[in-house]
C-alpha positions as CSV (number, residue, x, y, z in Angstrom):
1,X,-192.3,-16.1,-148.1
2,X,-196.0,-16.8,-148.6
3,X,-197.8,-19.8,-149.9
4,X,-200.9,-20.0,-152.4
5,X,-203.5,-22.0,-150.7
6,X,-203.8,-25.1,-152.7
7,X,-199.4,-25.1,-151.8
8,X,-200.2,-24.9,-148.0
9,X,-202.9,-27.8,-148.1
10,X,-200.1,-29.9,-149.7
11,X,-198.1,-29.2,-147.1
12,X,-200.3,-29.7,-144.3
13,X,-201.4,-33.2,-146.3
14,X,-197.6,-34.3,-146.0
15,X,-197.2,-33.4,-142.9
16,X,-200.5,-36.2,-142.3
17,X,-203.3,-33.6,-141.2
18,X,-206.1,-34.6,-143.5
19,X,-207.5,-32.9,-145.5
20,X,-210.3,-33.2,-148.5
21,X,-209.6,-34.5,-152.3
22,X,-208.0,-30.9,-153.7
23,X,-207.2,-30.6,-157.3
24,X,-205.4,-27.5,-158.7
25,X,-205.4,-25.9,-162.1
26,X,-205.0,-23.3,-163.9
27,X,-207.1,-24.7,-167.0
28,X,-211.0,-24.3,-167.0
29,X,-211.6,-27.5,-168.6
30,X,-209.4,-29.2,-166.5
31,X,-211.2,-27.7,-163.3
32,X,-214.4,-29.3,-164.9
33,X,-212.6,-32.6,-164.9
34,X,-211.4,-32.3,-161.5
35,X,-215.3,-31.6,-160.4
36,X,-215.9,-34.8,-162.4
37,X,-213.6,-36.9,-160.7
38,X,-215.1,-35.2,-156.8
39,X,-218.6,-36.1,-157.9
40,X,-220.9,-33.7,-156.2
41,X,-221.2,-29.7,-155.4
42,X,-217.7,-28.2,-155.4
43,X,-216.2,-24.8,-154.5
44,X,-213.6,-22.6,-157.3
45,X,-211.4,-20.3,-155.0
46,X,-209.4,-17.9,-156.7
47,X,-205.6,-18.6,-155.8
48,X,-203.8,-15.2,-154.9
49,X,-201.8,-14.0,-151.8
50,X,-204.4,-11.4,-150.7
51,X,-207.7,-11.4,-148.7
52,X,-210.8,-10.2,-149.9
53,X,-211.6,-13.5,-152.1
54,X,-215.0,-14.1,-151.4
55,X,-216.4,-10.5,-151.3
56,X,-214.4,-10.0,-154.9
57,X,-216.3,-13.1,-156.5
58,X,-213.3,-14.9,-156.3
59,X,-215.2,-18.2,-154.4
60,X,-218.1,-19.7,-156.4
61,X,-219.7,-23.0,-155.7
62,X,-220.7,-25.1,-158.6
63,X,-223.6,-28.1,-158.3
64,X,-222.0,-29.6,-162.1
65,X,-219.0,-29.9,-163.8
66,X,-220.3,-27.5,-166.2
67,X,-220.8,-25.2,-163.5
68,X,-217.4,-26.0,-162.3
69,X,-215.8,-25.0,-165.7
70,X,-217.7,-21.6,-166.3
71,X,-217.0,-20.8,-163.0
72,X,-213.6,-21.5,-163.3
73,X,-212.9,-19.1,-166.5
74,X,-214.5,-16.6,-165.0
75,X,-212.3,-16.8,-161.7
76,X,-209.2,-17.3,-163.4
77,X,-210.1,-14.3,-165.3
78,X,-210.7,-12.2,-161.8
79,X,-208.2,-9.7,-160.6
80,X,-208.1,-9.5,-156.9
81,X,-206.8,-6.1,-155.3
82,X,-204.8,-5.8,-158.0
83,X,-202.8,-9.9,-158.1
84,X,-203.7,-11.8,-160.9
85,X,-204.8,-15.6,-159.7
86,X,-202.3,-18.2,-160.1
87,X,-204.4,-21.1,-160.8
88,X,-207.9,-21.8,-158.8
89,X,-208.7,-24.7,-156.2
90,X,-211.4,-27.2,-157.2
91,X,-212.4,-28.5,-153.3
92,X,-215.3,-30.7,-152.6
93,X,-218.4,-28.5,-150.9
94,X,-218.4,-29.8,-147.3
95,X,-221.1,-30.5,-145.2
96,X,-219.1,-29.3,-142.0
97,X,-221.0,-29.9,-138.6
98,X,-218.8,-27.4,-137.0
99,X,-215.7,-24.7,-137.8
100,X,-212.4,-24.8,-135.5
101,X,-209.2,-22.7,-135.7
102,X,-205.8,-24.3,-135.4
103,X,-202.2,-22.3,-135.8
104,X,-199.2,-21.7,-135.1
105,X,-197.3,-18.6,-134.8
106,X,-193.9,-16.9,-133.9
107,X,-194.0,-14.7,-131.1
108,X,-190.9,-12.6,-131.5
109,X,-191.4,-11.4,-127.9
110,X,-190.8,-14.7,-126.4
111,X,-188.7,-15.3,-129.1
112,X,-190.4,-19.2,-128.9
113,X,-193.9,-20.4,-131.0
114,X,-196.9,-20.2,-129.9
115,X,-199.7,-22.5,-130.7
116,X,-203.3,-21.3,-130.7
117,X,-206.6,-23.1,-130.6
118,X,-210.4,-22.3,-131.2
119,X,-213.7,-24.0,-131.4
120,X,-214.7,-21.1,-133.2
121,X,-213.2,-21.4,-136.6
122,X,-214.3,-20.1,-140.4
123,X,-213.8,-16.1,-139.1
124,X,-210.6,-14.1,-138.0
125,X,-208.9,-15.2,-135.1
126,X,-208.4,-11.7,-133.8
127,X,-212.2,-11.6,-134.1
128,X,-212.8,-14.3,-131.6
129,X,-210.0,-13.3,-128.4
130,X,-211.5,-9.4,-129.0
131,X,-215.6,-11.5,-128.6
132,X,-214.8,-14.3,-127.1
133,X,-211.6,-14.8,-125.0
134,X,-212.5,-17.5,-123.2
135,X,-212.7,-19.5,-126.6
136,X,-209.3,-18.8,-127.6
137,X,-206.4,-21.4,-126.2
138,X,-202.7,-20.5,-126.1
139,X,-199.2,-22.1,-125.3
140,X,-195.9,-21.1,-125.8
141,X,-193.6,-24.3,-126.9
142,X,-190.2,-25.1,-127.4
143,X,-188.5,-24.8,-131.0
144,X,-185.6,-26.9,-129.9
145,X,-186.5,-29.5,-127.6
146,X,-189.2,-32.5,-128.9
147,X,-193.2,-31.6,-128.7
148,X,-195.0,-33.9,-126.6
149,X,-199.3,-34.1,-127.4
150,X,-199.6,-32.8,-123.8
151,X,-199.2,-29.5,-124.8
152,X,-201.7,-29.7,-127.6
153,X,-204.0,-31.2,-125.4
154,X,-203.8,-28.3,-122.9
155,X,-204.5,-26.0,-125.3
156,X,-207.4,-27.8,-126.8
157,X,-209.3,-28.9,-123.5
158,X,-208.5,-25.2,-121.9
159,X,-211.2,-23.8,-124.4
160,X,-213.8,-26.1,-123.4
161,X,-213.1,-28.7,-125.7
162,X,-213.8,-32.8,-124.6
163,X,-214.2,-36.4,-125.6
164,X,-213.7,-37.7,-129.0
165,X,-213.5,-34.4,-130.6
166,X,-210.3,-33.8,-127.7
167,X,-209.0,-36.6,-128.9
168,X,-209.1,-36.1,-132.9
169,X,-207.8,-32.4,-132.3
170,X,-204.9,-32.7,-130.2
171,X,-202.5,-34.8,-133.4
172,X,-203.4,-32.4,-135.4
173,X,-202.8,-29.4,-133.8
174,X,-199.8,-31.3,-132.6
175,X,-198.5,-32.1,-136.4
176,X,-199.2,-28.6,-137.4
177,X,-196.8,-27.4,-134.5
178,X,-194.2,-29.7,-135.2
179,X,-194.4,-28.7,-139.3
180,X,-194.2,-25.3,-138.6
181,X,-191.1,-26.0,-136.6
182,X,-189.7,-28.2,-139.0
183,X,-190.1,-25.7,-142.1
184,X,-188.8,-22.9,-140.2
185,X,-192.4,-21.1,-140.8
186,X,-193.7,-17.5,-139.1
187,X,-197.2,-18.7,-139.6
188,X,-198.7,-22.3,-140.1
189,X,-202.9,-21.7,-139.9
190,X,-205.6,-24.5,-140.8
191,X,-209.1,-21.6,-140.8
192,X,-211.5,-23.5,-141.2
193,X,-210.6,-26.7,-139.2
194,X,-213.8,-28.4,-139.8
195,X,-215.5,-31.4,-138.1
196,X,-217.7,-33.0,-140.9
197,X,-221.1,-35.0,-140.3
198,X,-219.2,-38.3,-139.8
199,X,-217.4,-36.8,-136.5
200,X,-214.1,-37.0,-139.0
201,X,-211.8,-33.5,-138.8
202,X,-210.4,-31.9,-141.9
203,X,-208.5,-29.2,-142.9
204,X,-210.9,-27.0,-144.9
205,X,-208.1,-24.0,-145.7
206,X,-204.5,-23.3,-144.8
207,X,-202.2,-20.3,-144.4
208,X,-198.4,-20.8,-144.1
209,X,-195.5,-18.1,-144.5
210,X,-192.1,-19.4,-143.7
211,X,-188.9,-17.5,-143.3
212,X,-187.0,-16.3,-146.1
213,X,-183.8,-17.0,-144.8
214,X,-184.5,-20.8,-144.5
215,X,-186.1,-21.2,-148.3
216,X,-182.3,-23.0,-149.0
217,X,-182.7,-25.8,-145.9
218,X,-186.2,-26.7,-147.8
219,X,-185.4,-26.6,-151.7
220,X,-186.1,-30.0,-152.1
221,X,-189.9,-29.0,-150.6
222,X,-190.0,-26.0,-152.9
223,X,-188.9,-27.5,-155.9
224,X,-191.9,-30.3,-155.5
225,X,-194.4,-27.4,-155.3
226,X,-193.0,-25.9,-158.0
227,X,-191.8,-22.5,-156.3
228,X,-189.2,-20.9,-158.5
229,X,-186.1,-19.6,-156.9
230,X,-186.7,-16.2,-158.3
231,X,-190.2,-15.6,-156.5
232,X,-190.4,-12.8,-154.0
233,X,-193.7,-14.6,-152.7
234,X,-194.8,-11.4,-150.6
235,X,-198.3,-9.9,-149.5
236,X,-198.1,-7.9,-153.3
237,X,-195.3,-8.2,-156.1
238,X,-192.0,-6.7,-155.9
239,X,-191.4,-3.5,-157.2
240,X,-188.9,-2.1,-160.1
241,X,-187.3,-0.2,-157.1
242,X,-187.0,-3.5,-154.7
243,X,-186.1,-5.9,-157.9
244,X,-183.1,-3.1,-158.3
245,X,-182.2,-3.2,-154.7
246,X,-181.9,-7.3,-154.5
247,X,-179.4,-6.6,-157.5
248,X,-177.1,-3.7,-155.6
249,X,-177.2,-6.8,-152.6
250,X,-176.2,-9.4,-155.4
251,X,-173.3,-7.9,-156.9
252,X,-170.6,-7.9,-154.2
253,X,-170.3,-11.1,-151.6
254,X,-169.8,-8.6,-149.2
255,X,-171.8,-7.1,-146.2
256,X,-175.8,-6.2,-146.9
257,X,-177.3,-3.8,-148.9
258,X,-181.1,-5.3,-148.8
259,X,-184.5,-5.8,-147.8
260,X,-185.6,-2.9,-149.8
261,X,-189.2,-2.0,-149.7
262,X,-190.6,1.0,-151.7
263,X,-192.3,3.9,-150.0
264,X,-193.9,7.4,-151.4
265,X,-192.2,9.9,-149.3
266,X,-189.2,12.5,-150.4
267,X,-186.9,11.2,-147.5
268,X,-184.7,8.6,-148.6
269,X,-183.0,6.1,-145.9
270,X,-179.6,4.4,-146.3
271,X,-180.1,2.5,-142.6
272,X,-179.0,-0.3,-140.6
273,X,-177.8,-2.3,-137.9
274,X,-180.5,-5.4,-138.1
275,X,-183.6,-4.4,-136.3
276,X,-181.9,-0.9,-135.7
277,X,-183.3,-0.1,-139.2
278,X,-186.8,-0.3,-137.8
279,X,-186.4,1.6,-135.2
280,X,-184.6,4.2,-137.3
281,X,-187.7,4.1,-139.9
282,X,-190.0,4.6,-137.1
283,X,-187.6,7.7,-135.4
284,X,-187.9,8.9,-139.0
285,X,-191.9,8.6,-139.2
286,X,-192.6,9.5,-135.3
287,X,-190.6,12.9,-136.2
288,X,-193.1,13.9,-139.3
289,X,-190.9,12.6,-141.9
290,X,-192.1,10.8,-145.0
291,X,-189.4,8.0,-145.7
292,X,-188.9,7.6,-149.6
293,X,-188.0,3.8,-148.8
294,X,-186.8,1.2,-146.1
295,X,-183.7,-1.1,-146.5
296,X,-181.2,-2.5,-144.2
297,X,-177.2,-1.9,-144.9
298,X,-174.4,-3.5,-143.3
299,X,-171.6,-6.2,-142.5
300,X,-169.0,-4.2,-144.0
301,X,-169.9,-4.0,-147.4
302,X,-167.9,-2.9,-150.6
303,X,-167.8,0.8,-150.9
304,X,-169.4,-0.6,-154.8
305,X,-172.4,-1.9,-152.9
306,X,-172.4,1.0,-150.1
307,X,-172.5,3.6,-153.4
308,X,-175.4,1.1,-155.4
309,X,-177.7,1.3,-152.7
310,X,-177.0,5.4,-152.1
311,X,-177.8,5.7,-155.7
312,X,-180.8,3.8,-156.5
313,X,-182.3,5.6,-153.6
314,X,-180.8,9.1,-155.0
315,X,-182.6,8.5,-158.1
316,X,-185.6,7.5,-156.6
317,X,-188.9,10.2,-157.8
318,X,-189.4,12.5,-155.4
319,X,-186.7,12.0,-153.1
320,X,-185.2,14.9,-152.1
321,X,-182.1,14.2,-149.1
322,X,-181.0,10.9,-147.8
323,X,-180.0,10.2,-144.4
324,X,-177.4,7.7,-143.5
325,X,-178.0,6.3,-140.1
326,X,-177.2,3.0,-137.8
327,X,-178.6,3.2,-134.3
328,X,-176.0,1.2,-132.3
329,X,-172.1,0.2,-132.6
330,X,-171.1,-2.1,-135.0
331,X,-168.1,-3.3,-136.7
332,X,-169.5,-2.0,-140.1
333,X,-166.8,0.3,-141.6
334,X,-167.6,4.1,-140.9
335,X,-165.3,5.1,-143.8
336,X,-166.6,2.4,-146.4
337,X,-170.1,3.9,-146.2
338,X,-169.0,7.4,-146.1
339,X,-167.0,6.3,-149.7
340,X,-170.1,5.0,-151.1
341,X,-172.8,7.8,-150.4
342,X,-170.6,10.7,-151.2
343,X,-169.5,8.2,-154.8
344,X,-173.2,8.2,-155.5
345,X,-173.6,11.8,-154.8
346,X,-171.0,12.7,-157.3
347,X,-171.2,10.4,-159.9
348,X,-175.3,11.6,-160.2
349,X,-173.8,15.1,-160.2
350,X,-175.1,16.0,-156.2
351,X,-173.6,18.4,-153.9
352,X,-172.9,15.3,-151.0
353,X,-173.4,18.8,-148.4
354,X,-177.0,19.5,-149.8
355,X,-178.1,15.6,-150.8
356,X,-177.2,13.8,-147.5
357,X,-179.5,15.3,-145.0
358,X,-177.7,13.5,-141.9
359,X,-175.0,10.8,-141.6
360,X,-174.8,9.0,-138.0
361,X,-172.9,5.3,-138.1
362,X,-171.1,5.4,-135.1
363,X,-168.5,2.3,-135.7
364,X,-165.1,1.1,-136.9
365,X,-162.8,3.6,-138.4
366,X,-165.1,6.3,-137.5
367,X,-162.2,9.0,-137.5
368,X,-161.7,7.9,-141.1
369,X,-165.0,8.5,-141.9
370,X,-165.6,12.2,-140.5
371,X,-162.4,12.6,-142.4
372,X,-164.2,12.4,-145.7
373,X,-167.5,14.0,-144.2
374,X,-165.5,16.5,-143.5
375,X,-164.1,17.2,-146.9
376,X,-167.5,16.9,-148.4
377,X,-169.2,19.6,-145.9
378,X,-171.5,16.4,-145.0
379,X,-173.3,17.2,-141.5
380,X,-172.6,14.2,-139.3
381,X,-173.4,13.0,-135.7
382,X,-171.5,10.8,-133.0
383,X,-172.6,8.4,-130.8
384,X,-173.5,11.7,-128.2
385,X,-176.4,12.4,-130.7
386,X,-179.6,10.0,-130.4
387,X,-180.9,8.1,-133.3
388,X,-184.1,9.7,-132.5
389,X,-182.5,13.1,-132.6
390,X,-180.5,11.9,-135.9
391,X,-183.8,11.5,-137.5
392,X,-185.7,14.9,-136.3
393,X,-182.4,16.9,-137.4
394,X,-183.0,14.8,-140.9
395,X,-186.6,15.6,-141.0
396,X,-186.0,19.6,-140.3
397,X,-183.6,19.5,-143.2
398,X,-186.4,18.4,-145.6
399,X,-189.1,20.7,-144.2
400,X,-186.1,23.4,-144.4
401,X,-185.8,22.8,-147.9
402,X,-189.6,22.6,-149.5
């Protein structure tokens, strides 16, 4: 889940990074008072979870309060690629002698965090190792054992970095390492880090996105921030489609039916096996296919859940076949899901032959499952056939039909 800026600076302020005198609203004339209370030039920024602020108007700086309020209305009035702002950030305008970049990301290669550092700040970080790789610092760190400042330091002094400005930087990139680890973030990111006139360091803006798995360990920090238990908090807002497939995953205890996301193509995908499910969406795409959707089934559900997720993809516009498909082994019943696709076939009035394109789970009670395939006329593949060949025989089938 993502975090609204003025949410991330409050984190990074607890976690003792400083930072400058914030004040959040969602009230015009309360951003005037929060202008009054900074004395001096401020800056309005537009709180959504997209990019693009600045070049949509959604930054303005403001010399008055007055000029804090009218900018203010008109910000909060500002859709930005299509998200409606969720209050704006009242921040003091800087006078910032230089711009650094400090984060934290997980690397699911090394399956460890990564910290990264650069004196070049206030501009993409992908920018900078593409102009300037020498500038850009990086070490891989332990999620388990304790974080020492040594390794902060390494990074920070490898990009050129020395004396009292080495010394200011390496607790702070070393408290932003040990926050992401503590709130079981993907990304913790202070762009700009910026060194103000005084020789002081401050964080001028903050990114964070933290696993959704872990949002129950860190209630108690949610609940002061006010994040609502029913908040999808991804890159856009969730769908009718995805809303409807959290709901087939909530209504049985049992195995998975989730992680729906909503696509535009005619092929719809009742897939699993973990990160199988990517690889079968990609086998799907890498064949010409136009998936209607992605999801992720499994754990042995209920043949209730296994039919809720077949038919909310059935009824999906446009979707003309489903394939059924996990790419390895796994102790997920073969006959359960075979229940629960040819169910939703039938109770939406399909032919299971002519709706399910391709059905490949090799697993537990897999006889069983043929069985009813069988029956049905459903065309299904072993473990002999490749996931990637599963997918192009799917494909074929929809190109068949147009």
């Amino acid at each position: 889940m993502r975090f609204f800026e003025y949410e991330a600076r409050e984190i990074v302020k607890r976690a003792g990074i400083p930072v400058t005198d914030f004040g959040f609203t969602t009230d015009a004339g309360e951003a005037r008072a929060i202008a009054e209370r900074i004395g001096g030039p401020v800056v309005i920024k537009s709180q959504v979870l997209t990019g693009g602020r600045m070049k949509a108007g959604g930054v303005q700086f403001a010399d008055t309060p007055e000029e804090a309020e009218a900018h203010a209305r008109d910000v909060l009035a500002l859709e930005i690629n299509g998200h409606a702002p969720r209050g704006v950030l009242v921040d003091p305008k800087a006078e910032v002698a230089q711009e650094y970049y400090a984060g934290v990301v997980w690397d699911g290669i090394r399956k460890q965090p990564v910290m990264i550092f650069s004196p070049v700040g206030g501009i993409d970080i992908e920018q900078v190792a593409e102009e300037q790789p020498d500038k850009v610092g990086r070490r891989h760190f332990s999620n388990i054992l304790p974080l020492s400042e040594f390794a902060a330091k390494e990074v920070v002094a490898s990009t050129g970095v020395t004396g009292s400005a080495l010394n200011k930087l390496v607790p702070i990139v070393t408290k932003l390492a040990r926050l992401f680890v503590a709130h079981d973030m993907t990304l913790a990111e202070i762009n700009p880090l910026g060194r103000l006139a005084d020789g002081s360091f401050v964080a001028l803006d903050a990114h964070m996105d933290m696993e959704n798995e872990a949002r129950g360990r860190h209630r108690a920090l949610l609940e002061d921030l006010g994040v609502g238990d029913e908040e999808t908090r991804q890159a856009r807002e969730a769908t009718p489609f995805e809303l409807a497939g959290e709901e087939v995953d909530a209504m049985d205890h049992r195995g998975v039916a989730g992680n729906v996301t909503e696509f535009d193509g005619n092929l719809g995908l009742v897939i699993g096996a973990g990160g199988g499910s990517l690889t079968l969406f990609d086998a799907v795409r890498s064949s010409g296919g136009d998936p209607a959707n992605y999801c992720e089934i499994g754990g042995n559900p209920s043949v209730r859940k296994a039919a809720g997720l077949a038919k909310l993809v059935l009824q999906k516009p446009g979707v003309d076949k489903i394939a059924v498909m996990m790419s390895i082994v796994s102790n997920t019943r073969v006959d359960i899901v075979a229940r629960g696709v040819i169910k939703a076939c039938l109770e939406l009035g399909f032919d299971p032959a002519e709706k399910i394109a391709i059905f490949r789970i090799p697993g537990a009670w897999e006889d069983e499952g043929y069985k009813i395939l069988d029956r049905y006329g459903v065309e299904y593949a072993d473990r002999s056939v490749s996931l990637h060949e599963a997918a192009r025989r799917a494909v074929e089938k929809i190109g068949a039909a147009a």
